[in-house]
C-alpha positions in Angstrom: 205.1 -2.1 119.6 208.5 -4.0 119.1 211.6 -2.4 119.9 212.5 -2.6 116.3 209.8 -0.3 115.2 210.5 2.5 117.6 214.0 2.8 116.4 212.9 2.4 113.1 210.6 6.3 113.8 213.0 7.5 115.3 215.6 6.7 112.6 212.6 8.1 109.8 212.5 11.1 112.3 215.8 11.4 112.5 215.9 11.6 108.6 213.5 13.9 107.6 215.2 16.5 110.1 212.1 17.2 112.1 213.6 18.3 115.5 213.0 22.1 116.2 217.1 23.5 116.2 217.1 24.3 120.5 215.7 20.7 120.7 218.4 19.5 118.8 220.7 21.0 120.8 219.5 19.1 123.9 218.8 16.1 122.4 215.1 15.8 123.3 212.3 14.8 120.7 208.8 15.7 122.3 206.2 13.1 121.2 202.6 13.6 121.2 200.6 10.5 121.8 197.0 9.9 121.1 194.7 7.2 121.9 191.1 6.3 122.9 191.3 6.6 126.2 187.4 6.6 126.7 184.6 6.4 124.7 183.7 3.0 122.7 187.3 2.4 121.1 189.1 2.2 124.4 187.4 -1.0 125.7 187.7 -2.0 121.8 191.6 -2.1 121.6 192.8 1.6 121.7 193.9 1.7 125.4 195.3 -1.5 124.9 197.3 0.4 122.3 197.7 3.1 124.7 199.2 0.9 127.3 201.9 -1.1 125.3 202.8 2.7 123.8 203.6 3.9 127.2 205.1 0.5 128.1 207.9 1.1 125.1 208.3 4.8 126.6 208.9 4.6 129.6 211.4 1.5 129.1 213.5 3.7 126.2 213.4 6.7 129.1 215.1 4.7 131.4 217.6 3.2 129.0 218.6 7.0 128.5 216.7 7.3 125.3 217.1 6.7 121.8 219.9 7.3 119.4 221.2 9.9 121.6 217.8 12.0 122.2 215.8 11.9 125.5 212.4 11.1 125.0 209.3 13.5 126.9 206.0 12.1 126.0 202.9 14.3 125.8 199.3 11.9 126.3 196.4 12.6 125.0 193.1 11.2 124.9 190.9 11.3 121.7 187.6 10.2 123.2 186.6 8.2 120.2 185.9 11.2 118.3 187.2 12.2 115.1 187.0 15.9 115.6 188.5 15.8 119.1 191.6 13.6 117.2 191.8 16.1 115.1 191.7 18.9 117.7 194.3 17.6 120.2 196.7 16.6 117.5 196.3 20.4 116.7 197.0 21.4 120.5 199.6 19.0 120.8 201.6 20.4 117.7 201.0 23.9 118.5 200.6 24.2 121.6 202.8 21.7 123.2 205.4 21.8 120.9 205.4 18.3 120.4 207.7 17.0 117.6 206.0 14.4 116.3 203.0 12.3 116.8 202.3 8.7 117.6 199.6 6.2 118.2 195.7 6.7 116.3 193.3 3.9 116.7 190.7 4.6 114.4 190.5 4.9 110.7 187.7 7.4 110.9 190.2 9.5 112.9 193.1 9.0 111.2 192.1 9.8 107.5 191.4 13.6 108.4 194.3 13.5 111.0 196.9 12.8 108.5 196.0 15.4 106.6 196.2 18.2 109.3 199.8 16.1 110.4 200.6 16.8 106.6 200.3 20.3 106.9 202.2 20.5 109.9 205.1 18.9 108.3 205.4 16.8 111.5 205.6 12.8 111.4 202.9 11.1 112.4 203.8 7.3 113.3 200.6 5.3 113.2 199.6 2.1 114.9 196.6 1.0 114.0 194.3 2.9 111.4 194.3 0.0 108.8 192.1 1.3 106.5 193.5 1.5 103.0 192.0 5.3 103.0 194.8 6.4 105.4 197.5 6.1 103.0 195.8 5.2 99.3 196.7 7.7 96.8 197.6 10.5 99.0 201.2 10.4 98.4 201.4 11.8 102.3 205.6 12.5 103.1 205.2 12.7 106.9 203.2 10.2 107.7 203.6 6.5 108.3 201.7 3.0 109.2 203.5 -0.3 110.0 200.4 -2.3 109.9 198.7 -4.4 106.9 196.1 -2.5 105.3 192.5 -3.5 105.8 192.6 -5.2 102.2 195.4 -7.5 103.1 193.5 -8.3 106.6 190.0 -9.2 104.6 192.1 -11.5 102.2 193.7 -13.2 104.3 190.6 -14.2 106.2 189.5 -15.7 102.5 192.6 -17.3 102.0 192.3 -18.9 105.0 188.9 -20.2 104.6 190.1 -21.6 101.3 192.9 -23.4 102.8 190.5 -25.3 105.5 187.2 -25.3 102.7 187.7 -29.0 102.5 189.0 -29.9 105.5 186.6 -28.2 107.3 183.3 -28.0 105.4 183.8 -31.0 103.6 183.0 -28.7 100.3 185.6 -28.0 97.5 185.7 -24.1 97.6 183.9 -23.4 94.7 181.3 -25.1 96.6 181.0 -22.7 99.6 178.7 -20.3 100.3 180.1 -16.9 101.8 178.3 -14.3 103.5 180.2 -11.0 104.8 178.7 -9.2 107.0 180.6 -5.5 107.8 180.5 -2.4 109.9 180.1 0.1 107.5 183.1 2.5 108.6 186.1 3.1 107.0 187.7 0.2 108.5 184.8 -2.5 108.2 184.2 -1.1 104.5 188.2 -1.3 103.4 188.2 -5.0 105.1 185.1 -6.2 103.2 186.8 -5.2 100.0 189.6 -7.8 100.5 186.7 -10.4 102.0 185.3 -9.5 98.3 188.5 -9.9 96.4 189.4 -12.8 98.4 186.1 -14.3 97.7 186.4 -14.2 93.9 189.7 -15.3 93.6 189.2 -18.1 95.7 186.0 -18.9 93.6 183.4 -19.1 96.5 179.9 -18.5 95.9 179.7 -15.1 97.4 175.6 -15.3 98.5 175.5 -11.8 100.9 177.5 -8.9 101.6 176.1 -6.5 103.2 177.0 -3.7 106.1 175.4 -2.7 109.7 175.7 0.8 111.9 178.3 0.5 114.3 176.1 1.6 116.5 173.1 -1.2 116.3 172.5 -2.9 119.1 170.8 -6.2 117.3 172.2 -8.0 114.6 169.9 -10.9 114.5 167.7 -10.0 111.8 170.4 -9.5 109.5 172.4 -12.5 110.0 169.5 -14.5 110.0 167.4 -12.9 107.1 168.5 -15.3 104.4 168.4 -18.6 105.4 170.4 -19.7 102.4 173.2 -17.4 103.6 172.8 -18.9 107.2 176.6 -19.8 108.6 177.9 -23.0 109.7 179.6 -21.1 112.3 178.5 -17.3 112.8 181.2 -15.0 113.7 180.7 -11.5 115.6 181.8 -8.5 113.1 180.8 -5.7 115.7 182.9 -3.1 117.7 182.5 -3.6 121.0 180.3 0.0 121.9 179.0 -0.9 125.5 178.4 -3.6 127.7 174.5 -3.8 126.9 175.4 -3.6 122.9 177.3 -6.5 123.2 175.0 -8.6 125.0 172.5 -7.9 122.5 174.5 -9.0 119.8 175.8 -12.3 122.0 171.9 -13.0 122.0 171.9 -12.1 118.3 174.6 -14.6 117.7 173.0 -17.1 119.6 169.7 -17.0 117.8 171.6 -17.1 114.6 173.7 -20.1 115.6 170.1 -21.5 116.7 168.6 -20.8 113.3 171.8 -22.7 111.2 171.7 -25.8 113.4 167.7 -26.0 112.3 169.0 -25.2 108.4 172.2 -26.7 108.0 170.6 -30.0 106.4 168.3 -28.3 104.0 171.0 -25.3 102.7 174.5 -27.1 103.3 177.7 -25.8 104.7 178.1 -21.9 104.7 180.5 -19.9 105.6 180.1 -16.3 107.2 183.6 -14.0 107.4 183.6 -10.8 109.3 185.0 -7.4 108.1 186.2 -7.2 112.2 188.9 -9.9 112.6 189.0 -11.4 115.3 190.2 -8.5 117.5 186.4 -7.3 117.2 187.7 -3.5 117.0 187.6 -0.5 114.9 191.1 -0.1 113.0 
């Protein structure tokens, strides 16, 4: 989180007038923050988030604070469950007093989240959450994302692909073969809508899309199903759940890479795009 953006919330906060009036008076904002600290999304990217949030903290606490206002920051962990998200932002705004809230890892958290925030009438500064659900047609007022939506993520992977078609596959792009593959969550589903759009606009030949649990631990039959759908170069679209989930679905990839080697010369170059970029998380 850049220096820029934290001055940017707390200039929004500043704006919308959230500070309780004794708060004010000592120039304190109290910030809730929330983040995967275990469960499958920490190891996935959320503590990550977690840790470069408390780096920015700290380092604004010992510059004196921000704007004039001392910063006290309240953690909280979310567990990789929706409900608890929901139920610690709660705690945090009413029991801790906390001004506003900050941080959210995962889409399937933040969607109901926002709306509690809503109610509140507190801001809620997200940093991840890139499903277009957060946001899309809810015409929220106290809640805010600086992140590209999940859309813009899944075209871009096709725009890149269409830049490289030829270059890489040796195939003019109406001449590719695409297969997404997505987790079907909020955030996999929003990113395969952009792979889709992306697709289509590009003019690929769009030959599989089709989503997977989060939770299964074998991909292999899937990606390999279809041999006409077989990718040149197979690409993980799974959250990373637990160490013996992941080495299933290394072995999965492996058979799959095995299977397009043996195919390659009868069905061509293919390409397969993920609905996970290449952070392999849950957004």
């Amino acid at each position: 989180m850049s220096k820029g953006i934290v001055r940017l919330a707390f200039a929004l906060f500043a704006c919308f007038g959230l500070a309780l009036s004794a708060q004010a008076q000592q120039k304190k904002i109290k910030i809730g923050v929330i983040y995967d600290l275990t469960g499958p999304f920490a190891g996935a990217g959320s503590e990550l988030q977690y840790i470069g949030a408390k780096i920015m903290m700290d380092y604004f606490i010992k510059q004196g604070g921000v704007e004039g206002y001392q910063i006290e920051p309240v953690y909280a962990d979310s567990q990789s469950k929706p409900d608890v998200a929901i139920n610690e932002a709660t705690r945090l705004i009413e029991k801790e007093n906390v001004d506003m809230l900050l941080g959210f890892y995962s889409s399937a958290q933040c969607v109901p989240v926002a709306a509690k925030v809503e109610q509140f009438k507190k801001f809620m500064w997200i940093t991840t959450c890139i499903s277009s659900a957060v946001l899309e047609n809810r015409n929220l007022k106290y809640v805010f994302r600086a992140q590209p939506s999940g859309q813009q993520f899944g075209q871009m992977t096709m725009d890149f692909i269409q830049q490289n078609s030829k270059d890489k596959f040796g195939k003019e792009p109406k001449d590719l073969r695409v297969a997404i593959i997505h987790e079907d969550g909020a955030y996999g589903v929003d990113v395969s809508r952009g792979n889709e759009a992306g697709a289509k606009k590009a003019g690929f030949n769009l030959v599989l899309k089709e989503g997977y649990s989060a939770t299964a631990p074998d991909l292999s039959a899937l990606v390999s199903s279809t041999p006409a759908t077989t990718p040149t170069s197979p690409c993980s679209s799974a959250r990373r759940a637990s160490r013996g989930s992941r080495s299933a679905r290394s072995s999965a990839t492996a058979r799959a890479t095995a299977s397009t080697r043996s195919s390659r010369k009868a069905w061509g170059p293919t390409s397969t795009t993920s609905s996970t970029p290449t952070r392999s998380r849950s957004g």
